[in-house]
C-alpha positions in Angstrom: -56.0 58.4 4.2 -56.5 62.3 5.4 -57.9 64.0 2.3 -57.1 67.7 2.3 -58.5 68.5 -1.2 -61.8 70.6 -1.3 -64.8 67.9 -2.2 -67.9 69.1 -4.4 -70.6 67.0 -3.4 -73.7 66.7 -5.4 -77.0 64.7 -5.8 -77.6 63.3 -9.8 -81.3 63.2 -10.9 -79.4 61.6 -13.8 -77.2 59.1 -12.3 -79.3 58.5 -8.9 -76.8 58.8 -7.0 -74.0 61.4 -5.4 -71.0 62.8 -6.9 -68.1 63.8 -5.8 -65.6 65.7 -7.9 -62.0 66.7 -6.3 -61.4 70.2 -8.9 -57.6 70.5 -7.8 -57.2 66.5 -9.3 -58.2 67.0 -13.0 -60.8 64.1 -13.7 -61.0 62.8 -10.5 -64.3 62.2 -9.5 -66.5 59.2 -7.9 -70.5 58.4 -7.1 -72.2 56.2 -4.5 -75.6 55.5 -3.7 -75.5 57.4 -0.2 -73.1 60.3 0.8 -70.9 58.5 2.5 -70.7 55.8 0.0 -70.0 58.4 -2.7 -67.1 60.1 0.0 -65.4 56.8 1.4 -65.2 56.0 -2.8 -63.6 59.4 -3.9 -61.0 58.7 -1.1 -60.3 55.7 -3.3 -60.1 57.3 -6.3 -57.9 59.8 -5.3 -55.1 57.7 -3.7 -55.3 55.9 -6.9 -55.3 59.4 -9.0 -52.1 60.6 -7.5 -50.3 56.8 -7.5 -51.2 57.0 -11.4 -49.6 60.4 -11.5 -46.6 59.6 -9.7 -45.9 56.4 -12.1 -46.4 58.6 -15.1 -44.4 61.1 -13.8 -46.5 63.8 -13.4 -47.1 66.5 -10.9 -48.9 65.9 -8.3 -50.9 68.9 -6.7 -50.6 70.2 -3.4 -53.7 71.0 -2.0 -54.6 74.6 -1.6 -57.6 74.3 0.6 -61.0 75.7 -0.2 -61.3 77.1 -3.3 -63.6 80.1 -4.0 -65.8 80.2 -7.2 -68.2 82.8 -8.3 
């Protein structure tokens, strides 16, 4: 899958681990224990985000790129 949505990646002192959050996809967010652990999950958890949408019949964002924050 080619994800197009902007990824925040961060380390968790909390959680030990990286998260990724997807802010265009409400909620969807993943960890791993490396990087590219957390980043090959997220790509799971998106596909599965916007299947869930779809069955509910919900709209399903485009993506709009990067997104600029304060």
């Amino acid at each position: 899958m080619k994800i197009k949505y902007e990824l925040i990646i961060f380390w968790s002192d909390t959680d030990q681990s990286f998260i990724v959050e997807v802010p265009e996809l409400p909620g969807c967010m993943a960890d791993g224990e490396t990087y590219q652990e957390a980043v090959q999950n997220v790509e799971i958890i998106i596909q599965e985000w916007i299947e869930t949408a779809q069955a509910l019949g919900r709209t399903v964002p485009e993506p709009k790129g990067r997104l600029l924050f304060a």
